[in-house]
N, C-alpha and C positions, 0 to 999 in steps of 0.2 A: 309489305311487312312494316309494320310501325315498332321504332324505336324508342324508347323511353327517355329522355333526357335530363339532366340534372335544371332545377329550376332555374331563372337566370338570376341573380342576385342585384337588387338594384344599385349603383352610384351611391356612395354616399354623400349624404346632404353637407354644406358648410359646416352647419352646427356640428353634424357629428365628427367631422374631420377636426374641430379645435376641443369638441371633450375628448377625443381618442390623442390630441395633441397635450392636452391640459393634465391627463391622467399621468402619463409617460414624460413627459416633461421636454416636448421635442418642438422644434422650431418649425414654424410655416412659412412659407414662401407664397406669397401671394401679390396681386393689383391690386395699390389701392389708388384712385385719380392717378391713372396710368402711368405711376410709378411701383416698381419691382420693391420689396420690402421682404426682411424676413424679420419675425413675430417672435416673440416668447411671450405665447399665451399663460395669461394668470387668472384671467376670472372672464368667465362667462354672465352676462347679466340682460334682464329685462327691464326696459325704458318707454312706459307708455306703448307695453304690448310690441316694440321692436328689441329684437336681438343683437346686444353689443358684446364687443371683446374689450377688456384690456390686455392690452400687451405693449412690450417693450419691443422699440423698432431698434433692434439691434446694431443697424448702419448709419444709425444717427450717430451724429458729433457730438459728443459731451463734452466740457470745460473739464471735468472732475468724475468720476466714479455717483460722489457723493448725489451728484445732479442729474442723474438717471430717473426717469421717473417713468412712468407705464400709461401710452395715449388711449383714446378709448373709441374703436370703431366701429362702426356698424357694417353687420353683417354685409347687409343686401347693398354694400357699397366694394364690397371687396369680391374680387374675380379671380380666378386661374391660381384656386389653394388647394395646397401641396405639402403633406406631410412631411417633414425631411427626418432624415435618419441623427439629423444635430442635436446632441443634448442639451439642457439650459440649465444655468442654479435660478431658483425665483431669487429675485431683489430682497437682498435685508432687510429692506424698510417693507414688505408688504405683509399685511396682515387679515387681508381676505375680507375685507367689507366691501361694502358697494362704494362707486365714486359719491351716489347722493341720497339723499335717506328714503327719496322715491323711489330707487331703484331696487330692483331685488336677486341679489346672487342666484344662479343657476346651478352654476360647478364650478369649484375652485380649487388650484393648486395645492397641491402640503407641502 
């Protein structure tokens, strides 16, 4: 007797773990050069046909609030990401353009 099964749903990929992060406004936890880091993804972007993030490394040391500012890394550099249930405010200063004017927005934050 054969049983019918529900399909099996694949993994989801990087990318769509940071627009399901970027939409909802929730912190990622990931490796990046085998350092643990948690993200507040702001913009998704393509560079010469590769896939980057910005986002703010939340565990970094700031001088000031003011001096926050949002790194920019690529995907296929980062390992072991993990949607967290942490909320984020986006950065004051961000205004949703690409870091350079070759680059081209994907998905961005509101």
């Amino acid at each position: 007797m054969h049983t019918k099964s529900a399909p099996i749903e694949p993994a989801p990929t990087i990318e769509r773990k940071f627009i399901d992060a970027i939409a909802n406004k929730r912190l990622v936890q990931a490796r990046y050069n085998s350092n643990e880091m948690h993200l507040a993804p702001h913009l998704l972007f393509s560079r010469h046909g590769a896939l980057f993030v910005s986002a703010l490394n939340t565990e970094k040391k700031w001088r000031s609030d003011e001096e926050r500012r949002l790194g920019h890394f690529k995907l296929d550099g980062l390992s072991d990401v993990a949607v967290t249930d942490m909320a984020f405010d986006p950065l004051p200063t961000y205004d949703g353009t690409a870091p350079r004017n070759e680059d081209q927005a994907l998905f961005s934050v509101e």
